[in-house]
ZALUM-948863 format. One record per residue: residue in three letters; x, y, z of N, C-alpha, C, CB in turn. Coordinates in nm, 4 decimals. Glycine has a CB too. Example, Ala and Ser with C-alpha at 12.3 -4.5 7.8 and 13.67 -1.06 7.14 Angstrom:
# residues 2
- ALA,1.3190,-0.5690,0.7800,1.2300,-0.4500,0.7800,1.3200,-0.3300,0.7800,1.1308,-0.4473,0.9046
- SER,1.2850,-0.2250,0.7080,1.3670,-0.1060,0.7140,1.2900,0.0030,0.7870,1.4084,-0.0598,0.5725
# end
This chain:
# residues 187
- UNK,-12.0253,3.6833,10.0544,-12.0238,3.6453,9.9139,-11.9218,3.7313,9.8395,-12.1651,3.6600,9.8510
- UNK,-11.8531,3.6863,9.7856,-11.7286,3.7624,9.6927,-11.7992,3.8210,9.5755,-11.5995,3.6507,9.6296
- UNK,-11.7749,3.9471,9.5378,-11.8235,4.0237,9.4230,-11.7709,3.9822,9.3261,-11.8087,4.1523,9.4219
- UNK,-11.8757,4.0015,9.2099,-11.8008,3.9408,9.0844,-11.8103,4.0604,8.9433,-11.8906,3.7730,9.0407
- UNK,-11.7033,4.0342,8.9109,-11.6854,4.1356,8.7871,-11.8204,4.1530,8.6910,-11.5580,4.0765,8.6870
- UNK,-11.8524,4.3057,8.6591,-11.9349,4.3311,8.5458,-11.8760,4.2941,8.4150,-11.9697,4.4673,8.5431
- UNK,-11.9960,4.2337,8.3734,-11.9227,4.2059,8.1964,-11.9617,4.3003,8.0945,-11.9738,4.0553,8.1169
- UNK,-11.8417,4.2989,8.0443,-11.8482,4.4073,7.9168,-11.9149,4.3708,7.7983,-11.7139,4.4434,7.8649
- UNK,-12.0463,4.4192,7.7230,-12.0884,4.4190,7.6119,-12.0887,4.4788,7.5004,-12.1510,4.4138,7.6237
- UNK,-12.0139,4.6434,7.5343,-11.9842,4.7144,7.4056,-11.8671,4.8777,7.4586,-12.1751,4.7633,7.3240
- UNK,-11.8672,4.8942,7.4017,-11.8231,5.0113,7.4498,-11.7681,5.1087,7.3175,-11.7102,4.9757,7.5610
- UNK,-11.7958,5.2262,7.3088,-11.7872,5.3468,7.1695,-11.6666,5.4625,7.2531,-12.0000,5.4548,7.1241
- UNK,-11.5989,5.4988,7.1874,-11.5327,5.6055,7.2173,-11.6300,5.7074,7.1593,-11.3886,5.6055,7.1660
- UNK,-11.6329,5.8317,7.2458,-11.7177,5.9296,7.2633,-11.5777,6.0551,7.3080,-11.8542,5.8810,7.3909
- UNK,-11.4469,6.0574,7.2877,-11.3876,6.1631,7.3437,-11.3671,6.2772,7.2887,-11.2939,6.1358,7.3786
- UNK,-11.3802,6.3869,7.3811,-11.4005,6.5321,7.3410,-11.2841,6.6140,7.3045,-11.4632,6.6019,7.4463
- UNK,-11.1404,6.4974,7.2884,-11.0050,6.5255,7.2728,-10.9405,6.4438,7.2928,-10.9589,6.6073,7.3280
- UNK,-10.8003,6.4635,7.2414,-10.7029,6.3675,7.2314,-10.6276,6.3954,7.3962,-10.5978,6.3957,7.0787
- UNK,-10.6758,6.4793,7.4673,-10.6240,6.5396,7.6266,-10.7356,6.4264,7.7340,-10.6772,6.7711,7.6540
- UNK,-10.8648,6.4049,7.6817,-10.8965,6.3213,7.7981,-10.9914,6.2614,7.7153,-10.9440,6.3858,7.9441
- UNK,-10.9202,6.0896,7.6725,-10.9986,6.0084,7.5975,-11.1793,5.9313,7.6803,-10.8726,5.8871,7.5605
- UNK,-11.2688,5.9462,7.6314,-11.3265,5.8358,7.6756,-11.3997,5.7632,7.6199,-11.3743,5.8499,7.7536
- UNK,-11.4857,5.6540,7.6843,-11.5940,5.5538,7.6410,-11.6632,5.5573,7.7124,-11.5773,5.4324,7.6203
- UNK,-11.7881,5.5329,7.6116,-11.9309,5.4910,7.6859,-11.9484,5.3267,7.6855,-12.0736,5.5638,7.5959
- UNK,-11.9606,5.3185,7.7678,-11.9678,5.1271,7.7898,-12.1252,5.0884,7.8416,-11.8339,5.0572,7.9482
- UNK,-12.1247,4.9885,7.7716,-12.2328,4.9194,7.8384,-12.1950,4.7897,7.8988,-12.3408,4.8976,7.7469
- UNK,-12.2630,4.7431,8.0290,-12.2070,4.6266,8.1333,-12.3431,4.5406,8.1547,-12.1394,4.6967,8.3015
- UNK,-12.2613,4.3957,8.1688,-12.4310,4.3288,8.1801,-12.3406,4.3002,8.3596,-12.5083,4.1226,8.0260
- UNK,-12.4713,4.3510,8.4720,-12.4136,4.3037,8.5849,-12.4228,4.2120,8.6433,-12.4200,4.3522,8.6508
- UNK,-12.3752,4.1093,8.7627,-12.3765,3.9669,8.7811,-12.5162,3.9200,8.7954,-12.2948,3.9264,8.8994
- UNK,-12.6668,4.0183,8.8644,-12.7520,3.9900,8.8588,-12.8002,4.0291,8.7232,-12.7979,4.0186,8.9563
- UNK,-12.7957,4.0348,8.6033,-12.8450,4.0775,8.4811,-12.8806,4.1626,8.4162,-12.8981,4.0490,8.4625
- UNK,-12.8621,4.2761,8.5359,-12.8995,4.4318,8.4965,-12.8355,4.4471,8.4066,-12.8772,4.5461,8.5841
- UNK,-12.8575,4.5560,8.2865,-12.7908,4.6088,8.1872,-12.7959,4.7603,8.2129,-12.8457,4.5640,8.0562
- UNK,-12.6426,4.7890,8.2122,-12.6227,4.9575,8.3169,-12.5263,4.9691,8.0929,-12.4365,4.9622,8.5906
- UNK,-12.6540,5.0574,8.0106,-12.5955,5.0919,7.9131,-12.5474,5.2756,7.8610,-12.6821,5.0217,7.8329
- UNK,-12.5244,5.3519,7.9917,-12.4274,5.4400,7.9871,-12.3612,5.4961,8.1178,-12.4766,5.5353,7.9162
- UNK,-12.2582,5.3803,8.1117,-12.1373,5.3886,8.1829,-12.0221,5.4454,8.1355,-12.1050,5.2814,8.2145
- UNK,-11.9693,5.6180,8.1499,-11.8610,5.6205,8.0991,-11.7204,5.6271,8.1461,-11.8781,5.6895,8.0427
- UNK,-11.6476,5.6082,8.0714,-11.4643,5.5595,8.1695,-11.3716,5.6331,8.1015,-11.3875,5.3665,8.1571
- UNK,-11.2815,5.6851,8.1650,-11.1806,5.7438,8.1191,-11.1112,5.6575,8.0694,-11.1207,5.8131,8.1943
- UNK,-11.0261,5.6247,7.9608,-10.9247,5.5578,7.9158,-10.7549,5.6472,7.9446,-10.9711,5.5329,7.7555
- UNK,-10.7610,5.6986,7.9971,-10.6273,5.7587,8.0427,-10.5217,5.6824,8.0451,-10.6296,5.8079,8.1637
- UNK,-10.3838,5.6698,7.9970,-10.3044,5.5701,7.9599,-10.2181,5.5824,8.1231,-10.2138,5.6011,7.7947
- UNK,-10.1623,5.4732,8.0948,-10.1087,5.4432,8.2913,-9.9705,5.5214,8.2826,-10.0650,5.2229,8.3591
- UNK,-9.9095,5.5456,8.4448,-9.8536,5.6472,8.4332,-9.7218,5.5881,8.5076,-9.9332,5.7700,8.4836
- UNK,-9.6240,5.6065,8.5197,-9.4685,5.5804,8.6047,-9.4847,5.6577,8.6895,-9.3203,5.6087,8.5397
- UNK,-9.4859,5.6628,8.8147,-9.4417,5.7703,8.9184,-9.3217,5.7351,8.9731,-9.5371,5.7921,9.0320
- UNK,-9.2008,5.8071,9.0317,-9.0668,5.7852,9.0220,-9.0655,5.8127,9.1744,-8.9736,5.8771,8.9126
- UNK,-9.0212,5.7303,9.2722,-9.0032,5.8089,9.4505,-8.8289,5.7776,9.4058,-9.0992,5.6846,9.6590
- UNK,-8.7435,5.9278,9.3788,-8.6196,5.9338,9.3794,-8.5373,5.9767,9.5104,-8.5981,6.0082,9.2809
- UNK,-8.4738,5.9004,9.4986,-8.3482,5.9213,9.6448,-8.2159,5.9877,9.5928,-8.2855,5.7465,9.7234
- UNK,-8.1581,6.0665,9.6337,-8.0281,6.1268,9.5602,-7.9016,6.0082,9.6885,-8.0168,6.3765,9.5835
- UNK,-7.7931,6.0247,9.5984,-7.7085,5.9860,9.7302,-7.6468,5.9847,9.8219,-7.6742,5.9625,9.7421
- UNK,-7.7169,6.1585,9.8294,-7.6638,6.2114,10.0236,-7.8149,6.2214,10.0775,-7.5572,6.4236,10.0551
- UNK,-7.9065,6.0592,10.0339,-8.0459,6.0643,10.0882,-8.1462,6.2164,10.1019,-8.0232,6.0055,10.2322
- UNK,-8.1517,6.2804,9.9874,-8.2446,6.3617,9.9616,-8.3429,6.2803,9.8642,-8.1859,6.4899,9.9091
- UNK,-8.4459,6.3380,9.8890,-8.6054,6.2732,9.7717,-8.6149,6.4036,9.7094,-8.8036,6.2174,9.8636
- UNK,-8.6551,6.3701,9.5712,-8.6714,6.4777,9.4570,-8.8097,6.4725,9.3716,-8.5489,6.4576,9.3510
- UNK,-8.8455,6.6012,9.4334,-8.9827,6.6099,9.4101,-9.0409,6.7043,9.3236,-9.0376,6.6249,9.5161
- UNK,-9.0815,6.7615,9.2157,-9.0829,6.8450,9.1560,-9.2368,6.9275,9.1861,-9.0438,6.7941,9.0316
- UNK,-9.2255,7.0981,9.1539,-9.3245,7.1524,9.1638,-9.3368,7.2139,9.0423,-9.3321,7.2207,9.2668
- UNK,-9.5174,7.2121,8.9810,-9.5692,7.2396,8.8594,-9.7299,7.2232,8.8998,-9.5065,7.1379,8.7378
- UNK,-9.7796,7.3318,8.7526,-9.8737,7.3578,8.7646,-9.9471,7.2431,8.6851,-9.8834,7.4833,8.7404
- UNK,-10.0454,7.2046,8.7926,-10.1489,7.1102,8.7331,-10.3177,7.1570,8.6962,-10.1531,6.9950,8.8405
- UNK,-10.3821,7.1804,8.5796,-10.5322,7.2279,8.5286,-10.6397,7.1855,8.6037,-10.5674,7.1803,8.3922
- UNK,-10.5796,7.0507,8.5972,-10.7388,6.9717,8.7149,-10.7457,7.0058,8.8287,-10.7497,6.8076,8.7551
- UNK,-10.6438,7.0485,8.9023,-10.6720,7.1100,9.0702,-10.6719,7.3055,9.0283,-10.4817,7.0460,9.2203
- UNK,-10.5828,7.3452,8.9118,-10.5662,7.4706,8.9235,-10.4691,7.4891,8.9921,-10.6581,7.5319,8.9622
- UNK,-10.3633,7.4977,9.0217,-10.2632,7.4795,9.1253,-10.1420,7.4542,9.1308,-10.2865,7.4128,9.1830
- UNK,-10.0414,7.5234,9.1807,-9.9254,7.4232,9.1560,-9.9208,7.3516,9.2562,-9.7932,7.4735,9.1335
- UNK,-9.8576,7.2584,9.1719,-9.8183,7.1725,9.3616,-9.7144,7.0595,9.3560,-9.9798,7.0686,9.4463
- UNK,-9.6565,6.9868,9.4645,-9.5618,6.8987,9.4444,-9.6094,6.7836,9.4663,-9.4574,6.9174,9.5090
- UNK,-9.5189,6.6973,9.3719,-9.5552,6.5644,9.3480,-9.4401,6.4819,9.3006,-9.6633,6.5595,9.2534
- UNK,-9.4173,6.3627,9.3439,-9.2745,6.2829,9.2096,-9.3222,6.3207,9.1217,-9.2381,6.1065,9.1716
- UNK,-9.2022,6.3085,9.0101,-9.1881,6.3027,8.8694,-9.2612,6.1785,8.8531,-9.0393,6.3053,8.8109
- UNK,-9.3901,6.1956,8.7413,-9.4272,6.1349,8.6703,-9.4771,6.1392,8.5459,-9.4671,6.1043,8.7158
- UNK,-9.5458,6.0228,8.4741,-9.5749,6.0391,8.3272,-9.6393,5.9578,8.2904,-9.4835,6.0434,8.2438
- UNK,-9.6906,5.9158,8.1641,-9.7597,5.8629,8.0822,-9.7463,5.7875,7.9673,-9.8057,5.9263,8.0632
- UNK,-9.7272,5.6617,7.9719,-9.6878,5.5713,7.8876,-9.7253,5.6099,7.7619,-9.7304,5.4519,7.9185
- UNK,-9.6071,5.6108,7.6445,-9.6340,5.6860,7.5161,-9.5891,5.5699,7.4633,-9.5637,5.8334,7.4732
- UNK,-9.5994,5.5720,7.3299,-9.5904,5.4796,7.1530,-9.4637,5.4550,7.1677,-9.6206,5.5719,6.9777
- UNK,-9.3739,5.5681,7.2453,-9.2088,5.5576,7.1946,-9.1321,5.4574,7.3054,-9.1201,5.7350,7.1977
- UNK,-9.2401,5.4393,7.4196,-9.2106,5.3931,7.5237,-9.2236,5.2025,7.5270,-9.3016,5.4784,7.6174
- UNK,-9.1330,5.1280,7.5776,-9.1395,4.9894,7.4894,-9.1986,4.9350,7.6437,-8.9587,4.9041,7.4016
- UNK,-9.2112,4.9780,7.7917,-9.2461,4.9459,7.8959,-9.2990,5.0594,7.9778,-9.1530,4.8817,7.9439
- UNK,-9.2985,5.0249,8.1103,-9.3299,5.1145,8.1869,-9.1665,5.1299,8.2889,-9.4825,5.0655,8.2634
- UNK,-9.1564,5.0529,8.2738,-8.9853,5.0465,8.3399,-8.9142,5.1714,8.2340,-8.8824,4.8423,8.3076
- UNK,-8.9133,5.1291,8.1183,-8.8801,5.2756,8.0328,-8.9406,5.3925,8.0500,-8.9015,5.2689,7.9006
- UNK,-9.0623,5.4018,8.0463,-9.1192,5.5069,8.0963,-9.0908,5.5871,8.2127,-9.2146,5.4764,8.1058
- UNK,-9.0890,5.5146,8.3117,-9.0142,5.5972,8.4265,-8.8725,5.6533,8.4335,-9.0142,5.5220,8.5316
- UNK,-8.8265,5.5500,8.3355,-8.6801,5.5909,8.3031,-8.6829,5.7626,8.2282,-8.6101,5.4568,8.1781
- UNK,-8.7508,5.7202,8.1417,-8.7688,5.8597,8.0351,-8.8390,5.9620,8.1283,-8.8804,5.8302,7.8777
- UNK,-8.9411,5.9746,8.2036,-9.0328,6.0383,8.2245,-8.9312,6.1163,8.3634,-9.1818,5.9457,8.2406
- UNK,-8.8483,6.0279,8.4625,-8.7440,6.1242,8.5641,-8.6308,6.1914,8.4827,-8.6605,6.0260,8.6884
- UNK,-8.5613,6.1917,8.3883,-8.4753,6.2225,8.3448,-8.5687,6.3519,8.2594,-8.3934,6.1035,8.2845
- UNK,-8.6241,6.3421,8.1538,-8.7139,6.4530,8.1262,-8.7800,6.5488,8.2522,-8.8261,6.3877,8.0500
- UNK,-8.8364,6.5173,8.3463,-8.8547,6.6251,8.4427,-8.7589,6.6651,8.5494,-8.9614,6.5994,8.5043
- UNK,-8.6466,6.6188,8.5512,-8.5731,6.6288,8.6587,-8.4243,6.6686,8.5995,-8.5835,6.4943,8.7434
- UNK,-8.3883,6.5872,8.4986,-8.2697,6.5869,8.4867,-8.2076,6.4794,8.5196,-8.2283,6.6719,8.5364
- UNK,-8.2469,6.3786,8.5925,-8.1997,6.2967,8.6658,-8.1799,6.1721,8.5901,-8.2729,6.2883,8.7732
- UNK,-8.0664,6.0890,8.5555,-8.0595,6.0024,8.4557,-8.0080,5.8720,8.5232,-7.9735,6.0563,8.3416
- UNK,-8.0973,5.7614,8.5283,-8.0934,5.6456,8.5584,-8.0971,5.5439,8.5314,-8.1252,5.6348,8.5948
- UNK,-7.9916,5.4272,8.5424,-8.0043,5.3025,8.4539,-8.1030,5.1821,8.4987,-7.8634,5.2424,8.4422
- UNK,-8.1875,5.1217,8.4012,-8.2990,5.0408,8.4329,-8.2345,4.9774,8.6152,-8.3230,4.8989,8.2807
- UNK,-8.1158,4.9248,8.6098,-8.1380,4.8745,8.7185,-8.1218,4.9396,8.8780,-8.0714,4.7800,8.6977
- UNK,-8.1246,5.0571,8.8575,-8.1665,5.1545,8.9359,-8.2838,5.1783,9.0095,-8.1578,5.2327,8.8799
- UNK,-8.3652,5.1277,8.9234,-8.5495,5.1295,8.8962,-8.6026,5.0255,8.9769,-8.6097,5.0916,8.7248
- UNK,-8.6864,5.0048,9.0740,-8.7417,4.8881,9.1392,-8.9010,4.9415,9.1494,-8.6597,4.8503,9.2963
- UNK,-8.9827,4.8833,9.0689,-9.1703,4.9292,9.0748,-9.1803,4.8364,9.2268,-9.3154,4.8396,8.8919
- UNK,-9.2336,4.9133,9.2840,-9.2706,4.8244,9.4198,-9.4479,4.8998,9.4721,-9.1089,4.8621,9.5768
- UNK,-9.5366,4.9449,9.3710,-9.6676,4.9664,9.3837,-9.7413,4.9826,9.2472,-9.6840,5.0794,9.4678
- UNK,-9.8560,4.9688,9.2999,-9.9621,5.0132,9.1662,-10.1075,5.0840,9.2386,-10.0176,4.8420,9.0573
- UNK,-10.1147,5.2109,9.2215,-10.2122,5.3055,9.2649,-10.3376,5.3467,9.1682,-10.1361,5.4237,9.2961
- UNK,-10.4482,5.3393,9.1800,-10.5985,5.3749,9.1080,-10.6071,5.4876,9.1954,-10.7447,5.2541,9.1169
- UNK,-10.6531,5.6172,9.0894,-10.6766,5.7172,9.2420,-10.8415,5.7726,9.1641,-10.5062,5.9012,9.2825
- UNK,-10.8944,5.7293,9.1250,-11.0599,5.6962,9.0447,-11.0944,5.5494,8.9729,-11.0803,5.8098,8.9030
- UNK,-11.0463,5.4474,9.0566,-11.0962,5.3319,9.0257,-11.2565,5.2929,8.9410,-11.0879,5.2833,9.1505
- UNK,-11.3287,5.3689,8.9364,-11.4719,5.3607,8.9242,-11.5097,5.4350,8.7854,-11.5447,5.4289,9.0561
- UNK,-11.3713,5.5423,8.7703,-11.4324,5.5912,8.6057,-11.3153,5.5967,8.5427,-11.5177,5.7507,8.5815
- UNK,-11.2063,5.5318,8.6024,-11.0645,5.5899,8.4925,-10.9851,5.4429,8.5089,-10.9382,5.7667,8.5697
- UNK,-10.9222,5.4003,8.4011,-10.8496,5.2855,8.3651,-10.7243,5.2955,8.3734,-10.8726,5.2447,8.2521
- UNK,-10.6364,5.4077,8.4278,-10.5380,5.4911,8.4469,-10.4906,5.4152,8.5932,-10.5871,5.6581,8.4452
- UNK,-10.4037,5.3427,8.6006,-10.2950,5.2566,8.6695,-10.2003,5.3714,8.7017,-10.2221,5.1279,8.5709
- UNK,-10.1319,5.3727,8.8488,-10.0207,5.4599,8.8341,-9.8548,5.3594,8.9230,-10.0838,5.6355,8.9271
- UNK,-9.7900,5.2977,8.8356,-9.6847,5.2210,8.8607,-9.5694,5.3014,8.9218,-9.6482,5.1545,8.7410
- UNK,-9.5152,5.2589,9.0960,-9.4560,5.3072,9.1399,-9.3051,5.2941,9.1649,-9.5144,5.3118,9.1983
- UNK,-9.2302,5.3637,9.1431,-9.0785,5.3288,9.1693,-8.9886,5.3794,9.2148,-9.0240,5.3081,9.0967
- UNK,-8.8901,5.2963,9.2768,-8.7642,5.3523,9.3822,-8.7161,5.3302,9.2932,-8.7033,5.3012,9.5221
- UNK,-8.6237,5.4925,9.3043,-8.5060,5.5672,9.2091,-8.3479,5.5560,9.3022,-8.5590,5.7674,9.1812
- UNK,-8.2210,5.4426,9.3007,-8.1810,5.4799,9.4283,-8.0375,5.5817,9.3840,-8.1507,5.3289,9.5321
- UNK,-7.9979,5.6224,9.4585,-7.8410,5.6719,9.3990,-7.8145,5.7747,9.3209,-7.7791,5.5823,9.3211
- UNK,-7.9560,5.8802,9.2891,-7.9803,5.9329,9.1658,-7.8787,6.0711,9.2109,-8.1621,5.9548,9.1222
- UNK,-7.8154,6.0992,9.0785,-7.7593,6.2471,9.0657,-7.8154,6.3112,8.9307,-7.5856,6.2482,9.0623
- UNK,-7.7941,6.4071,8.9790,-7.8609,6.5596,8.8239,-7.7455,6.5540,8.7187,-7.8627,6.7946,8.8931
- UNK,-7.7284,6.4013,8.6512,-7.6434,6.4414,8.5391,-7.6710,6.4435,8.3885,-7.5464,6.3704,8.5494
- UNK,-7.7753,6.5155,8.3677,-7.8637,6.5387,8.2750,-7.9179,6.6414,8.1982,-7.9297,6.5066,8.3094
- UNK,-7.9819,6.6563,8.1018,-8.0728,6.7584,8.1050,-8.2265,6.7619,8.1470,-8.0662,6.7951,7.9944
- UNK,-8.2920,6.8781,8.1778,-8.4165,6.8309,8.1640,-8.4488,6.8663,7.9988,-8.5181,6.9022,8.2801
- UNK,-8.5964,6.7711,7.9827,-8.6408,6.8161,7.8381,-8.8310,6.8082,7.8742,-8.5661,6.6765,7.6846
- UNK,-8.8230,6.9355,7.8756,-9.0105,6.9538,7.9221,-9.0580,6.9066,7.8344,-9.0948,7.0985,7.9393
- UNK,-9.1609,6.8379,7.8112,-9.2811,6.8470,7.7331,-9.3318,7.0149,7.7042,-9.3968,6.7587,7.8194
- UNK,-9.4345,7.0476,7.5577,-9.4877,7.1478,7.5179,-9.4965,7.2246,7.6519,-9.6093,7.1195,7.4416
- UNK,-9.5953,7.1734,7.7462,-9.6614,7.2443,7.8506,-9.6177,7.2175,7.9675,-9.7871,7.2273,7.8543
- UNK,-9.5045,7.1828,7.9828,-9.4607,7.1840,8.1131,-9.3616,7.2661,8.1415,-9.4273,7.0723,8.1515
- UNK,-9.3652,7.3325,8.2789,-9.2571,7.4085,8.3388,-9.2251,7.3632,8.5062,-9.3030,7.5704,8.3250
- UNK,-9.1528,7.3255,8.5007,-9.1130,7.2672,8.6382,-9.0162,7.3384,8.7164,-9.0590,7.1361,8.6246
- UNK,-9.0370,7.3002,8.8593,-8.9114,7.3116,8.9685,-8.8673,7.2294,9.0396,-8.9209,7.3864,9.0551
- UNK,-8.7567,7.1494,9.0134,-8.6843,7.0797,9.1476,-8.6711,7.1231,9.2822,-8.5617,7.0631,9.1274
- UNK,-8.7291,7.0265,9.3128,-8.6951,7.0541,9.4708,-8.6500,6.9300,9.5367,-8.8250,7.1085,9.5568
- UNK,-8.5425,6.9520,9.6191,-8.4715,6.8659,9.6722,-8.5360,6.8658,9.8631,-8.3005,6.9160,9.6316
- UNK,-8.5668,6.7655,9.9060,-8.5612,6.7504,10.0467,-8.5415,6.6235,10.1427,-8.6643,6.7973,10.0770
- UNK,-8.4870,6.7044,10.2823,-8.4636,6.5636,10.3306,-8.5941,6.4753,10.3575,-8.3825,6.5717,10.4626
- UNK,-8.5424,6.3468,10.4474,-8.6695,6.2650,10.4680,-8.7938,6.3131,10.5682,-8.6210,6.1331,10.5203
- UNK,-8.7061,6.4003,10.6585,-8.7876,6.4437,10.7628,-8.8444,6.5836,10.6702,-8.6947,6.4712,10.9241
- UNK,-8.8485,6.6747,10.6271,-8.8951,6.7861,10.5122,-8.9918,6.7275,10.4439,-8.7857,6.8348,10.4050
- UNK,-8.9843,6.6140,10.4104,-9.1136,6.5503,10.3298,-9.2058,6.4949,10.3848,-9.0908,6.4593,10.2467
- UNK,-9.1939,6.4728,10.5447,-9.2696,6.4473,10.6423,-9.3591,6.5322,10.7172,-9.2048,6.4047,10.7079
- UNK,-9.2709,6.6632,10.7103,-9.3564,6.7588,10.7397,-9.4339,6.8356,10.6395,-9.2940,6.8347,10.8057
- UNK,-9.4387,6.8330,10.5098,-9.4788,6.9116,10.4287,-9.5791,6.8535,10.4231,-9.4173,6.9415,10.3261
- UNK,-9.5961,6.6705,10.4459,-9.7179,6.6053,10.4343,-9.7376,6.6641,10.5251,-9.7458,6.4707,10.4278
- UNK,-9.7642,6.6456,10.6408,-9.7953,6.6581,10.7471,-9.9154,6.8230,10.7338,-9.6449,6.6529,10.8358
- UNK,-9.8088,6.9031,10.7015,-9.8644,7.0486,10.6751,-9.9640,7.1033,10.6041,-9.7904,7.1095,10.6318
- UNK,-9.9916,6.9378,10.5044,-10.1003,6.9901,10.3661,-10.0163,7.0951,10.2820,-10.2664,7.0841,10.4251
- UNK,-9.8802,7.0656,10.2812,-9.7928,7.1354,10.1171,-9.7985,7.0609,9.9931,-9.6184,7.1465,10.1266
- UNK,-9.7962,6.9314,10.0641,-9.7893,6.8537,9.9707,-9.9006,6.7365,10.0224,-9.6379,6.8145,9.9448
- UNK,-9.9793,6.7473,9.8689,-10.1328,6.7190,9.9145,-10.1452,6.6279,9.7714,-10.2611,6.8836,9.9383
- UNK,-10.0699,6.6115,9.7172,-10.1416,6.5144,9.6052,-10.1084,6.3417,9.6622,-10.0553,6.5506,9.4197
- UNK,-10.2704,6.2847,9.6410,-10.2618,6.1476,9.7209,-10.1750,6.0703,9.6519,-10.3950,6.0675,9.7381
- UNK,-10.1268,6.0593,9.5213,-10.0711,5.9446,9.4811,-9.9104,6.0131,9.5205,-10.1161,5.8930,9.3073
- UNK,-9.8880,6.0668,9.5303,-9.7754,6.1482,9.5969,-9.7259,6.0579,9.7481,-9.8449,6.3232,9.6355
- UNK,-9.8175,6.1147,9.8222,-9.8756,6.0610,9.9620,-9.8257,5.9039,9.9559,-10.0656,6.0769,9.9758
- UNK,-9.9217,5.8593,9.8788,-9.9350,5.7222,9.9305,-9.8169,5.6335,9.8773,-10.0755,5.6609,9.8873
- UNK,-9.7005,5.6829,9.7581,-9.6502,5.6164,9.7213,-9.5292,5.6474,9.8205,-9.6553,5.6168,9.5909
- UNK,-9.4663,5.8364,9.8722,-9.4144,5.7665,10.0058,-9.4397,5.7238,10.1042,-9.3644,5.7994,10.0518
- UNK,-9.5544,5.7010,10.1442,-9.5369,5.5802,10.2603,-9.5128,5.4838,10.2283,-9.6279,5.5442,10.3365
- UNK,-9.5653,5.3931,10.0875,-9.5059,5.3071,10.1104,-9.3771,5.2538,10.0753,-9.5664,5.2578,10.0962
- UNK,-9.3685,5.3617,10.0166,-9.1911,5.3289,9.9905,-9.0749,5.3283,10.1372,-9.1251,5.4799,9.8749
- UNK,-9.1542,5.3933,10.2039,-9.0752,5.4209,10.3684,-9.0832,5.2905,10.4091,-9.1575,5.5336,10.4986
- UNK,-9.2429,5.1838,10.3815,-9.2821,5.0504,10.4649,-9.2154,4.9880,10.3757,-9.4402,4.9962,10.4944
- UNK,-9.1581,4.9743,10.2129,-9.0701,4.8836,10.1724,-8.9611,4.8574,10.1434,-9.0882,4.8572,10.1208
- UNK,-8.9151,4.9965,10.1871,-8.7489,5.0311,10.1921,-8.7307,5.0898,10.3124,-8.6868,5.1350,10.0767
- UNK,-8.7023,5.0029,10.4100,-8.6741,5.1057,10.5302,-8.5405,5.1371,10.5790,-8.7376,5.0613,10.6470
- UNK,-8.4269,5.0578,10.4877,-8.3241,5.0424,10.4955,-8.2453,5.1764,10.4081,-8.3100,4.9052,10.4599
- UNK,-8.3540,5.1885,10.3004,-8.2854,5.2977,10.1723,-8.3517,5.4342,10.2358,-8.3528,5.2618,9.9686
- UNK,-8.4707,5.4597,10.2866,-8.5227,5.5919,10.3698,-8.4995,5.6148,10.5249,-8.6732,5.5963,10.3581
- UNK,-8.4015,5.5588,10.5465,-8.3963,5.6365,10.7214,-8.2454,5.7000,10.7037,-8.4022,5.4919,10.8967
# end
């Protein structure tokens, strides 16, 4: 039997900051249960950038993230803002701000979409091949960010997975599949 979507009957914002919005929802479920405190992150969706330079290096930046405590490496990514008219812009804005790296829309190919808390967060993370990219830019941090470029080859990013260096899943999962949908632009 195919599952069928809970329906939405109300839902209140309840957030404890403008850093991690949420709601309390109430759901009527397909058998009629009423589940009335369900809460969800509203977290706005994010660009993640898998960049290729054009002597085939991937550019990955390292920074400290609160929710693990930690620094660690991950693509450049970000968070769809007011100033932002897409998510295709967004990624545009969001690699060039952490990297330096400045790229024209048709540079940009989204070839995924990752949930990495499907069950409490509404937070989409849209994935994209960066191809050809050079550092002709500035970076421009956000308040709280401090970053490091790091440049590596294909096989370096294979082993770092491999090693548990680089351990963030949406990280992970967006190069593999960028390896299974570009196999022509990563070998």
């Amino acid at each position: 039997m195919q599952p069928k979507k809970w329906k939405l009957l109300s839902k209140k914002d309840v957030s404890p900051s403008k850093w991690f919005p949420i709601e309390e929802r109430t759901y009527q479920l397909p058998n009629g249960r009423i589940v009335d405190d369900f809460t969800v992150t509203t977290l706005a969706d994010v660009a993640m950038i898998v960049p290729i330079t054009k002597d085939k290096k991937v550019i990955i930046v390292n920074q400290y993230k609160p929710g693990v405590d930690e620094v660690i490496m991950q693509f450049p990514a970000g968070r769809i803002e007011d100033t932002h008219k897409n998510m295709d812009e967004t990624a545009q804005h969001e690699l060039e701000e952490e990297t330096g790296v400045k790229v024209e829309l048709s540079q940009l190919t989204q070839f995924a979409r990752l949930s990495g808390f499907s069950t409490k967060a509404t937070e989409i993370v849209f994935v994209y091949l960066a191809k050809d990219c050079e550092f002709n830019s500035q970076q421009h941090f956000d308040s709280t960010e401090d970053i490091e470029i790091v440049k590596l080859s294909f096989e370096e990013m294979d082993r770092l997975i491999e090693a548990n260096e680089i351990w963030c899943g949406q990280t992970i999962a967006a190069w593999e599949l960028a390896k299974k949908k570009f196999p022509a632009v990563l070998r």
